[in-house]
MIDOBA-54000 format. One record per residue (C-alpha): x negated, y negated, z; residue in one letter. Coordinates in steps of 0.5 Angstrom, whole numbers. Example, Ala and Ser with C-alpha at 12.3 -4.5 7.8 and 13.67 -1.06 7.14 Angstrom:
+-------+-------+-------+------+
!    c1 !    c2 !    c3 ! resn !
+-------+-------+-------+------+
!   -25 !     9 !    16 !    A !
!   -27 !     2 !    14 !    S !
+-------+-------+-------+------+
//
This chain:
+-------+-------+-------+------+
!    c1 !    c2 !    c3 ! resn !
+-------+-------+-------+------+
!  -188 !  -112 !   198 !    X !
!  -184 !  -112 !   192 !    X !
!  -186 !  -108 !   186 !    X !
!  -188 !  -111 !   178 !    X !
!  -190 !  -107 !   174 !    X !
!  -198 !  -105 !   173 !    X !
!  -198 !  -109 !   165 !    X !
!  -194 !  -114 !   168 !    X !
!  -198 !  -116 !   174 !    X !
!  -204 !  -120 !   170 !    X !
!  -198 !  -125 !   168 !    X !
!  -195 !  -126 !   174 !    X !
!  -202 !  -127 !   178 !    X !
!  -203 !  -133 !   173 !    X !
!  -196 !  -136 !   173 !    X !
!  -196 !  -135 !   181 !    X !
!  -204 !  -139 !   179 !    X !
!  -201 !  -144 !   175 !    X !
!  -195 !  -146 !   181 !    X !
!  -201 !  -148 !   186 !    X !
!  -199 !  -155 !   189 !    X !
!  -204 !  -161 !   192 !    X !
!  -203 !  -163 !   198 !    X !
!  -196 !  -166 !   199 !    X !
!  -191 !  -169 !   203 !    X !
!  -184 !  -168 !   202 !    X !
!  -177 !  -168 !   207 !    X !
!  -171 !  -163 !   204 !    X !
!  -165 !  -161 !   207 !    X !
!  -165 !  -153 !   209 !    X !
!  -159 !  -149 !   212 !    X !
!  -159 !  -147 !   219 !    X !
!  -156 !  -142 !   223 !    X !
!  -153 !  -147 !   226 !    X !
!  -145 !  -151 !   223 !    X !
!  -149 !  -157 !   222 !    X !
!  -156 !  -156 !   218 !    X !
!  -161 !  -160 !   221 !    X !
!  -167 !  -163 !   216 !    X !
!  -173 !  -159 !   215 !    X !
!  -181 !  -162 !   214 !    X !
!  -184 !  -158 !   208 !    X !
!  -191 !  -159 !   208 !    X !
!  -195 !  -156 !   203 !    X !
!  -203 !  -157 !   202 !    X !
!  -209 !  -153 !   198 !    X !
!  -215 !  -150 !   202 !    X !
!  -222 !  -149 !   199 !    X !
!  -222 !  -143 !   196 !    X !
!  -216 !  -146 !   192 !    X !
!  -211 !  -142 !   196 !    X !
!  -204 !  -145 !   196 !    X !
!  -201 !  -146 !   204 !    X !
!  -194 !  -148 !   206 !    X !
!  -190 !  -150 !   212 !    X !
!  -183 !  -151 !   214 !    X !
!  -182 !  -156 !   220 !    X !
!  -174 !  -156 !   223 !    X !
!  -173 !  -163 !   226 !    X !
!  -171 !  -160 !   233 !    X !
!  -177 !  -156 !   233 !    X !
!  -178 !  -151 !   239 !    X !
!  -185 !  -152 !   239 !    X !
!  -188 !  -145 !   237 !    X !
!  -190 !  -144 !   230 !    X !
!  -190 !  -137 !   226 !    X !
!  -196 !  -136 !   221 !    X !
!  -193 !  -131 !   216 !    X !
!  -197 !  -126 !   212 !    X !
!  -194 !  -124 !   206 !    X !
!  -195 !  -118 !   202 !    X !
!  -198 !  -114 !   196 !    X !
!  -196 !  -118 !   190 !    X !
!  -196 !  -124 !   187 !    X !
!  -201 !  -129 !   191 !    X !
!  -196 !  -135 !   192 !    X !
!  -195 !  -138 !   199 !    X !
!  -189 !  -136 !   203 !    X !
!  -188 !  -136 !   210 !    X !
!  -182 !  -132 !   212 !    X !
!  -181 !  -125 !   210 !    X !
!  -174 !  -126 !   206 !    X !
!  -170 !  -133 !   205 !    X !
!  -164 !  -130 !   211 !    X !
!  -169 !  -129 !   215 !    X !
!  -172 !  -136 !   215 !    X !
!  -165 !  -140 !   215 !    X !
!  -163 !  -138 !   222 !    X !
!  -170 !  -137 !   224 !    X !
!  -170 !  -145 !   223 !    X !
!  -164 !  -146 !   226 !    X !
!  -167 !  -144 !   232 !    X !
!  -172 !  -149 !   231 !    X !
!  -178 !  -145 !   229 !    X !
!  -183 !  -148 !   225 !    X !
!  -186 !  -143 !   221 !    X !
!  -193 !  -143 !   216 !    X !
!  -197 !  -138 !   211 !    X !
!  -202 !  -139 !   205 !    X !
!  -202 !  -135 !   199 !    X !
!  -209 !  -133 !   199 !    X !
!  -214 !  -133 !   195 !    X !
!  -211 !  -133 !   188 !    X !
!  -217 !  -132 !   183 !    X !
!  -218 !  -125 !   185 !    X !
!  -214 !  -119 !   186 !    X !
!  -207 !  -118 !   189 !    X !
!  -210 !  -113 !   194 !    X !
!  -213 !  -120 !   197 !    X !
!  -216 !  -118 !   203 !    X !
!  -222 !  -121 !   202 !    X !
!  -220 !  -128 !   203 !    X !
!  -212 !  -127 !   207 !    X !
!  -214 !  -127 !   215 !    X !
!  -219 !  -133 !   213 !    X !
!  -214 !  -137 !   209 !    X !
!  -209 !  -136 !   215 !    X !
!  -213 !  -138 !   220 !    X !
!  -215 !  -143 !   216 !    X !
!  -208 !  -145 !   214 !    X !
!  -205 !  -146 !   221 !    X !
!  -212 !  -150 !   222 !    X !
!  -208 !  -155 !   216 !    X !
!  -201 !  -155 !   219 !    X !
!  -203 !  -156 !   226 !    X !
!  -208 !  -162 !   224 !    X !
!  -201 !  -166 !   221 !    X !
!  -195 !  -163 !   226 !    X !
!  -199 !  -162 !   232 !    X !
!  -202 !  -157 !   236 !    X !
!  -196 !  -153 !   238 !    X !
!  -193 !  -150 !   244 !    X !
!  -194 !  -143 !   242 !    X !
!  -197 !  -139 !   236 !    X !
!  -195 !  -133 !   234 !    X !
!  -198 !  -129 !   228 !    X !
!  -192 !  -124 !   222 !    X !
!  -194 !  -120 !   217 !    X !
!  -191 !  -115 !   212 !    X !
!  -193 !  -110 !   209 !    X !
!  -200 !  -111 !   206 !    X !
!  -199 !  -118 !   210 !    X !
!  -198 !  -113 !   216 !    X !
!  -206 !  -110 !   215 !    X !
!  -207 !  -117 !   215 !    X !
!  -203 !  -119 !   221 !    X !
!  -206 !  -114 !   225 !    X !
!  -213 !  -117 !   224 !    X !
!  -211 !  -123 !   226 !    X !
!  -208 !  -120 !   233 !    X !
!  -215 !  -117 !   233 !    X !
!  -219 !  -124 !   232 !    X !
!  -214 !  -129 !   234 !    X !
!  -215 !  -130 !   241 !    X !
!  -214 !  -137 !   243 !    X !
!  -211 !  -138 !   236 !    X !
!  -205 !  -135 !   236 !    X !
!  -201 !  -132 !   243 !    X !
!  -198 !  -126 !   239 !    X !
!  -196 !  -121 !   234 !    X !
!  -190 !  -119 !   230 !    X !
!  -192 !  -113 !   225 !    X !
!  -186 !  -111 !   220 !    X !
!  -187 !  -104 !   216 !    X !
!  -194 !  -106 !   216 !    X !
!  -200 !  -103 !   213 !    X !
!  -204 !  -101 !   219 !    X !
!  -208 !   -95 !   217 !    X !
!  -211 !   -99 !   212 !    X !
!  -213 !   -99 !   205 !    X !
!  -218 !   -92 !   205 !    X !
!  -213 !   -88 !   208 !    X !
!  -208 !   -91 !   204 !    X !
!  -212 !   -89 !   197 !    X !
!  -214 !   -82 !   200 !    X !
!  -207 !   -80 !   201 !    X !
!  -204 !   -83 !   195 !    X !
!  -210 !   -79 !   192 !    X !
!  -209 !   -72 !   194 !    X !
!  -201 !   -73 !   192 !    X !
!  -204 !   -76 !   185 !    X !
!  -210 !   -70 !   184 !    X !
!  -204 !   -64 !   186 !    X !
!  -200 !   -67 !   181 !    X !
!  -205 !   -67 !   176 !    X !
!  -208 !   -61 !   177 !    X !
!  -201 !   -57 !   178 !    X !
!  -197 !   -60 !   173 !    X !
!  -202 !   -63 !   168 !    X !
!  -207 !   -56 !   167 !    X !
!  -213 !   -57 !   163 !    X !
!  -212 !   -64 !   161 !    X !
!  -215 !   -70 !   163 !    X !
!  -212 !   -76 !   167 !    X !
!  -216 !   -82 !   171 !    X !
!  -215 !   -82 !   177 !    X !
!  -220 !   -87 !   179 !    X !
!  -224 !   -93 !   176 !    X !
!  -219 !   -96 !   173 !    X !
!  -222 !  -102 !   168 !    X !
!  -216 !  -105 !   166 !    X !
!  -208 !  -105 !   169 !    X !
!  -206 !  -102 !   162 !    X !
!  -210 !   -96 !   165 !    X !
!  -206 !   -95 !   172 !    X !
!  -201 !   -95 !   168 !    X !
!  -202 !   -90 !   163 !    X !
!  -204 !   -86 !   169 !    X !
!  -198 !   -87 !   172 !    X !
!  -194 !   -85 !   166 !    X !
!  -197 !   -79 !   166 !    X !
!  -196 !   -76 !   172 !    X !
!  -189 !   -79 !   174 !    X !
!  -187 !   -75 !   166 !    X !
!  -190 !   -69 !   170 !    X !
!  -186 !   -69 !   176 !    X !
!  -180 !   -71 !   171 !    X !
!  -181 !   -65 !   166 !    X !
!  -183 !   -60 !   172 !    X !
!  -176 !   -62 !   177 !    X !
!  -173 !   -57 !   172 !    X !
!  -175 !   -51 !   174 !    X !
!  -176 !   -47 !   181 !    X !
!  -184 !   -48 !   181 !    X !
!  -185 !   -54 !   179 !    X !
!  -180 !   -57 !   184 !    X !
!  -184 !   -53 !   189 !    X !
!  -190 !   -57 !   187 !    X !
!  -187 !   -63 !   187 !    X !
!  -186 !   -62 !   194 !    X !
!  -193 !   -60 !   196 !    X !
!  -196 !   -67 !   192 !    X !
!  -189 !   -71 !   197 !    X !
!  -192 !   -67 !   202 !    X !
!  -200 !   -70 !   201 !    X !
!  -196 !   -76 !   200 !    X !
!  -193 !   -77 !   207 !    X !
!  -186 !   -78 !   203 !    X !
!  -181 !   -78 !   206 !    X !
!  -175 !   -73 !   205 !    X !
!  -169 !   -79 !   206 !    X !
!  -167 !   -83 !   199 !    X !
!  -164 !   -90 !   199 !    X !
!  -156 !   -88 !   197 !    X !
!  -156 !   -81 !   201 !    X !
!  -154 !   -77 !   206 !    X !
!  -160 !   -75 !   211 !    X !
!  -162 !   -68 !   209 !    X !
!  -161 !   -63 !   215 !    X !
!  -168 !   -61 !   218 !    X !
!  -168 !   -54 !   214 !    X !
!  -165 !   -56 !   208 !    X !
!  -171 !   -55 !   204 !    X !
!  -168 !   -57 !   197 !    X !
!  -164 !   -63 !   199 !    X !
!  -170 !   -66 !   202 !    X !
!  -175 !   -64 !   196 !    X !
!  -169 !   -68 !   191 !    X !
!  -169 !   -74 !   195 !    X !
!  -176 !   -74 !   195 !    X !
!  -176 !   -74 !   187 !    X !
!  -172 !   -79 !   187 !    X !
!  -177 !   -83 !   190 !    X !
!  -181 !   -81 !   185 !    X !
!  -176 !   -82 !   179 !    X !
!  -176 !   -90 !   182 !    X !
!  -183 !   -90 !   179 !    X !
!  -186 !   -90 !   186 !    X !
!  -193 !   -87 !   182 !    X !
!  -193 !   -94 !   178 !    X !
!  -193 !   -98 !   185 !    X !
!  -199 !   -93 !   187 !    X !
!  -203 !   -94 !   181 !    X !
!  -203 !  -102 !   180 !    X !
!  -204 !  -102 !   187 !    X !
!  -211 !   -98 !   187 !    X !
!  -213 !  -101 !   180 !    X !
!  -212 !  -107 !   185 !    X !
!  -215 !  -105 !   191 !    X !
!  -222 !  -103 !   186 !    X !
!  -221 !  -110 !   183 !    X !
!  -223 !  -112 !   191 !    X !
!  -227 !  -107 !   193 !    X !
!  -232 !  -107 !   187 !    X !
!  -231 !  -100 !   187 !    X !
!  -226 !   -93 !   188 !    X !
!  -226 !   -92 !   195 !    X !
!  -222 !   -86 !   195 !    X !
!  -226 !   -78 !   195 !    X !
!  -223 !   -71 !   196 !    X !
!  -230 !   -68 !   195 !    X !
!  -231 !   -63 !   201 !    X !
!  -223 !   -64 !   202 !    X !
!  -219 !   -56 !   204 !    X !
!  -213 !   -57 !   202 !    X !
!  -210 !   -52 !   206 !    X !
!  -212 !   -54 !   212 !    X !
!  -209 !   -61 !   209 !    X !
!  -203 !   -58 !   209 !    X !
!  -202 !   -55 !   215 !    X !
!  -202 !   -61 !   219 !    X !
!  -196 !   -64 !   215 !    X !
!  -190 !   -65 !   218 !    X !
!  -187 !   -63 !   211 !    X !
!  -191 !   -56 !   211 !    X !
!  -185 !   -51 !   213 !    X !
!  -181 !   -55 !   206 !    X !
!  -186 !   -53 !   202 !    X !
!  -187 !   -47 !   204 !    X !
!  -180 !   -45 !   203 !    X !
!  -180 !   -47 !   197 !    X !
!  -186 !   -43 !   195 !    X !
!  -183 !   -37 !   197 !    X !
!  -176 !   -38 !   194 !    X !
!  -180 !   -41 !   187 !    X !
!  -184 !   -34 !   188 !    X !
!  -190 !   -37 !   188 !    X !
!  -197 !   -36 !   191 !    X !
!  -199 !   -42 !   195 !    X !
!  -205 !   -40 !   198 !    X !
!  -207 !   -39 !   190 !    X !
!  -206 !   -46 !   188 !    X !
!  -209 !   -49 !   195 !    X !
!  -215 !   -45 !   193 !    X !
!  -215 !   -48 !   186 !    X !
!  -214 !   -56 !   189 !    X !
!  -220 !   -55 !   194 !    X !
!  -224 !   -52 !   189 !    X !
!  -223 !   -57 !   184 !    X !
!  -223 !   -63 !   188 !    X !
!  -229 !   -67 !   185 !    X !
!  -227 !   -74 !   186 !    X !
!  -233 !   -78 !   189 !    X !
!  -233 !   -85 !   193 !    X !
!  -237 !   -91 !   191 !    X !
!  -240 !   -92 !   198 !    X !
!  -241 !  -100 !   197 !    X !
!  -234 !  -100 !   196 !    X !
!  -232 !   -97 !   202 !    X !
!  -237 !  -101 !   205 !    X !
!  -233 !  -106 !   203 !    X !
!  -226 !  -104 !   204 !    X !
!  -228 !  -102 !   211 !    X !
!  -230 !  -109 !   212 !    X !
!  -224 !  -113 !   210 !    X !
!  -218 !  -108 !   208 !    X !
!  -218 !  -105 !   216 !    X !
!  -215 !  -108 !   222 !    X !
!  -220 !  -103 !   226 !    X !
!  -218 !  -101 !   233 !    X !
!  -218 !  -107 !   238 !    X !
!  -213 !  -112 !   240 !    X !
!  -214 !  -118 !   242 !    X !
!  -206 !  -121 !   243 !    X !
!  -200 !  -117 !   245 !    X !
!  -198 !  -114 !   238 !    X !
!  -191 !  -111 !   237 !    X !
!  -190 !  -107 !   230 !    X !
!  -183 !  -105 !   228 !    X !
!  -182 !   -99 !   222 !    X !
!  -177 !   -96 !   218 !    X !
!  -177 !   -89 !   219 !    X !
!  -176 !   -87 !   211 !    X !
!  -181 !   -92 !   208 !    X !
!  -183 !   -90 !   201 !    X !
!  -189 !   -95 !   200 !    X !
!  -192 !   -95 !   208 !    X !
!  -191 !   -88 !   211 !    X !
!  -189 !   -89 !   218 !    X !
!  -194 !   -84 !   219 !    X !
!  -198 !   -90 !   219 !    X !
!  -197 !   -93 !   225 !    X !
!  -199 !   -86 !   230 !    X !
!  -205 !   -87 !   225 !    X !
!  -206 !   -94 !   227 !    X !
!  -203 !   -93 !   235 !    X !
!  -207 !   -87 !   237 !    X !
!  -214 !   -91 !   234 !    X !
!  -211 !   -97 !   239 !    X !
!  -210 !   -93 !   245 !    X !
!  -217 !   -89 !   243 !    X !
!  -220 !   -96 !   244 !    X !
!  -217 !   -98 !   251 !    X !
!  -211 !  -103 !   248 !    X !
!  -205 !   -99 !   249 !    X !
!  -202 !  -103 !   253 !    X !
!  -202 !  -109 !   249 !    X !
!  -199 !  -104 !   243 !    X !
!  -192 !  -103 !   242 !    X !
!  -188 !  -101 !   237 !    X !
!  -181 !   -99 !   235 !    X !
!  -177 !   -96 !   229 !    X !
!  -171 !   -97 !   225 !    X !
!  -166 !   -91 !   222 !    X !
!  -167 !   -94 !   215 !    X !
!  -169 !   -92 !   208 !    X !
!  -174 !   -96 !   204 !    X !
!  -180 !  -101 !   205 !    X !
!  -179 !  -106 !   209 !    X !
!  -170 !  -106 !   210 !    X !
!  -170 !  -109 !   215 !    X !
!  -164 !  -113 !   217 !    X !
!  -165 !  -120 !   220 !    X !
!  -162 !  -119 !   227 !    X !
!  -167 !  -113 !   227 !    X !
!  -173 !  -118 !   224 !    X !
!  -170 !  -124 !   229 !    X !
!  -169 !  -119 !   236 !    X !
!  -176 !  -116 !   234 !    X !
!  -179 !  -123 !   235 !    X !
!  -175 !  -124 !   241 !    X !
!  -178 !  -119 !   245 !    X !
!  -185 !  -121 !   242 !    X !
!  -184 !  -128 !   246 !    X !
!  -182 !  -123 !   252 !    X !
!  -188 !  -121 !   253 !    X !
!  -192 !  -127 !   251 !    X !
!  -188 !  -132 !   257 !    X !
!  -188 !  -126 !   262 !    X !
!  -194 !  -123 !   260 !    X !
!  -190 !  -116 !   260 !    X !
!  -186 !  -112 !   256 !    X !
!  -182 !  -109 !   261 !    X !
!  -175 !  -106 !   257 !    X !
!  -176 !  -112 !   252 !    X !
!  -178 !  -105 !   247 !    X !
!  -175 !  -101 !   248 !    X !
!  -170 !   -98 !   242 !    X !
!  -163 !  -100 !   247 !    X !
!  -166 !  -106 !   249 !    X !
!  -168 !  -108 !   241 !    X !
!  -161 !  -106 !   240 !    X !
!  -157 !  -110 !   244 !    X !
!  -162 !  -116 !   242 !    X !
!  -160 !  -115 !   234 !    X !
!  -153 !  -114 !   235 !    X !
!  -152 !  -120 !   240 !    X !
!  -154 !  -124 !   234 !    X !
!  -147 !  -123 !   230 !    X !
!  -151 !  -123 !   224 !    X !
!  -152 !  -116 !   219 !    X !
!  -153 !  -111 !   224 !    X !
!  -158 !  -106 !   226 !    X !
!  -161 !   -99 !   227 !    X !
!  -167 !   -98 !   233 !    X !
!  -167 !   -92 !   235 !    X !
!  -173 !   -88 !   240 !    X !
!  -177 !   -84 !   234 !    X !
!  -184 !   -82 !   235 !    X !
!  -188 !   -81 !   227 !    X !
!  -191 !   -75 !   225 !    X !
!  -199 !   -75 !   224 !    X !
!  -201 !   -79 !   218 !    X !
!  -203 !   -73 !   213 !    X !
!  -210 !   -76 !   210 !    X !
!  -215 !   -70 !   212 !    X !
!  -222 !   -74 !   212 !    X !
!  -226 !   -74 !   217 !    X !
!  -234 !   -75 !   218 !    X !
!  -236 !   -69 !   213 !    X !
!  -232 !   -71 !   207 !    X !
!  -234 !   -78 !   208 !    X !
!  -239 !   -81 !   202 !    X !
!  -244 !   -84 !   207 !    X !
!  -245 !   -77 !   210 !    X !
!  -251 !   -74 !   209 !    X !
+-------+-------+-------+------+
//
C-alpha cells in the first residue's frame, strides 16, 4: 500500500488505466531462487468489467496457485507483494496470479476486487489447468480483500495468507482516522474551518491535509501542543515506535509522543486524507460519524491513554477540558446509503470459510495492528476461531516485511491446508525457524497480543440508529 500523493493520484490512476493489456501469450525468462532460472509462463488478459489480470507460471510448476490481492493504490494488475518475494516464490515452483480490479472507479476499489479476483482465477485456470491447490494472499487493502475471499472462497481457493491486512474494514478505519482528524482540527485549529468529510475533489483532501499536518507541525513546539498531538496519535491507534529509532521505553512518555510525530512529520494525514476522498468516491458518500461519540470514554479505552495523560499534567493542562469540549462539538453525521454500501463491499464481516493465517507488523502507521484484535474477537464471536491464526513481527512501518518472513508464513499456511491442523506451525518460534532456515534477509516473529482497536462506535451512535 504505497502512497502518492492526493493531487497526484488522478494521474497515475489514468496512466495505470492506459497500461491495461488485451489478452496475451508471452514466454519470458525470470530469476529464480535457484542457480539456474527456470523460464517462467507470463499470462496476461482483461476480464469484462475492463480490469487487467496477469499470471506467472514456472516451468517446474508445483501445482498450487497463488491469487494475489494488492493494495490501495494504483489499480494495475500485480501478483506478488514485492519482486523479491516473487522470485524465490517461482523457484520454488509456485504459480502466482492477481487482477488489477475494476480500473474506472476509485482506488479504494472494493466494489469490484473479490469479483474480479474470483473471476481471475477462473481466466488463468481456464489456460494452465486446475490447479492442485489454490491459496488466496492479500496485502494491505488487498488483506480486506483477502479475507472476503476466505470467507466466500470455499471450493475455490484451499486457504488464506493475509499480510498487514485491512481487516477491521473500511468505517472503522475512517471512524478512527476521523476522531484523530476531528481532535487536531478543534484543538490545534480553534475556530476555523476545516472539511473533514465530503471531499468533492482530491484537491480538497489535500488541502485538508496540509492544513492539519501544518497544525501538528507548528504545535510540536510547545508542551501543550505536544500533549494534544498525543491525544489525536492516541485517537489514531498510532504507534509510538518510528522507522530508524530505538523503541521507547514503556514510561517514556515524551520519547513516545516524538516518535509519534514523526509519523505525522512523514505526511501520514496526506495518506489519510486521499484515502477517504477515495473510500467516498466508493461508497457514494462519507461513511464515517462522531455525532453521540464520548471522547472521554473513547479515551479511556486506548492503550495509549497513560501517555497522554502524563503529558497533560506535565503540559498543565486540563484533559477533561478538552475532552469535554471534543464530545460537545462532535457534529459529524454519515450518509446511511454509504454505510450501507461500505458495510456490503468494504467488510470482510465475520465468518471464514477456509483456514485464514494474518501475519502484521507491530508498529504499522498505515493498518494498526490493533486491527487484527478487532478482526479476531468478530471471528472468534462467530464460532471460526479455530480456522483463525495470526502471528506478528517486531517491525516498524506497513507491511515491512522480510521475504523469509512473508515465505515461512506461507508455509505454515500449507501446514494446515495438507494436514488439516495448525499444530505449532504458528507459533512465533516456529515461524522463526521456518524464516531463518530460509537464509535469505532474516526475521523478527515474536508472541504479541495487539490492544483494542480504539474506534468507540457502537449501536447508539450508528447513523441507522433511530
Amino acid at each position: 500500500m504505497r502512497a502518492s500523493t492526493p493531487r497526484t493520484r488522478p494521474r497515475i490512476a489514468l496512466a495505470a488505466l492506459a497500461t491495461l493489456a488485451s489478452a496475451a501469450l508471452v514466454t519470458v525468462p525470470a530469476p529464480t531462487a535457484q542457480a539456474d532460472p527456470a523460464a517462467t509462463t507470463h499470462l496476461t488478459g482483461t476480464l469484462s468489467d475492463g480490469a487487467a489480470w496477469i499470471a506467472d507460471v514456472p516451468a517446474r510448476w508445483n501445482g498450487t496457485l497463488l491469487l494475489f490481492s494488492h493494495g490501495f493504490g494504483p489499480t494495475v494488475a500485480k501478483d506478488a507483494p514485492s519482486d523479491a518475494v516473487r522470485t524465490e516464490l517461482l523457484g520454488e515452483g509456485y504459480a502466482m496470479a492477481g487482477s488489477s480490479y475494476d480500473p474506472h472507479g476509485s482506488m479504494w476499489a472494493l466494489n469490484s476486487a473479490e469479483r474480479d479476483q474470483f473471476a481471475t482465477l477462473d481466466a488463468v485456470t481456464a489456460k494452465i489447468g486446475t490447479p492442485g491447490r489454490t491459496l488466496a494472499v492479500g496485502q494491505s487493502m488487498g488483506g480486506l480483500v483477502n479475507a472476503q475471499i476466505a470467507r466466500d472462497g470455499t471450493g475455490r481457493v484451499d486457504g488464506a495468507l493475509g499480510l498487514c491486512g485491512l481487516v477491521a474494514g473500511g468505517t472503522d478505519l475512517d471512524n478512527y482516522q476521523l476522531d484523530a482528524e476531528y481532535t487536531i482540527a478543534r484543538l490545534l485549529l480553534p475556530g476555523q474551518d476545516v472539511g473533514l468529510v465530503r471531499f468533492g475533489s482530491a484537491d480538497d483532501a489535500a488541502a485538508t491535509a496540509e492544513k492539519l499536518t501544518h497544525a501538528v507541525t507548528a504545535a510540536q513546539a510547545t508542551p501543550q501542543g505536544r500533549a494534544r498531538i498525543a491525544l489525536a496519535a492516541a485517537f489514531l491507534n498510532l504507534p509510538a515506535w518510528a522507522p530508524g529509532k530505538d523503541r521507547p521505553a514503556p514510561t517514556d512518555w515524551a520519547g513516545q509522543e516524538e516518535q509519534q510525530y514523526a509519523w505525522f512529520a512523514q505526511g501520514i494525514l496526506s495518506f489519510v486524507e486521499g484515502g477517504r476522498y477515495a473510500v467516498e468516491q466508493s461508497a457514494g458518500g462519507n461513511n464515517s460519524w462522531n455525532r453521540g461519540v464520548d471522547y472521554a470514554r473513547l479515551l479511556a479505552g486506548s492503550v495509549h491513554a497513560p501517555q497522554v495523560r502524563a503529558l497533560y499534567r506535565t503540559a498543565g493542562l486540563d484533559l477533561g477540558a478538552d475532552l469535554t469540549s471534543l464530545t460537545r462539538g462532535a457534529s459529524v453525521r454519515a450518509d446511511p446509503a454509504a454505510v450501507r454500501t461500505a458495510q456490503r463491499t468494504s467488510s470482510a464481516g465475520q465468518r471464514l470459510g477456509v483456514p485464514l493465517l494474518d501475519v502484521h507488523t507491530i508498529a504499522d502507521n498505515l493498518v494498526p495492528v490493533e486491527q487484527e484484535r478487532q478482526f479476531g474477537d468478530r471471528v472468534r464471536g462467530a464460532g471460526d476461531g479455530a480456522l483463525l491464526r495470526q502471528s506478528y513481527v517486531e517491525r516498524q512501518g506497513h507491511c515491512a516485511f522480510t521475504t523469509a518472513e512473508t515465505v515461512a508464513a506461507l508455509h505454515a499456511l500449507e501446514h494446515r491446508v495438507t494436514t488439516g491442523r495448525w499444530d505449532d506451525a504458528t507459533t512465533p518460534a516456529a515461524l522463526q525457524r521456518s524464516a531463518t532456515a530460509l537464509g535469505l534477509d532474516g526475521a523478527a516473529y515474536v508472541p504479541y497480543r495487539p490492544a483494542r482497536l480504539t474506534v468507540g462506535r457502537d449501536r447508539s451512535t450508528h447513523p441507522t440508529h433511530p
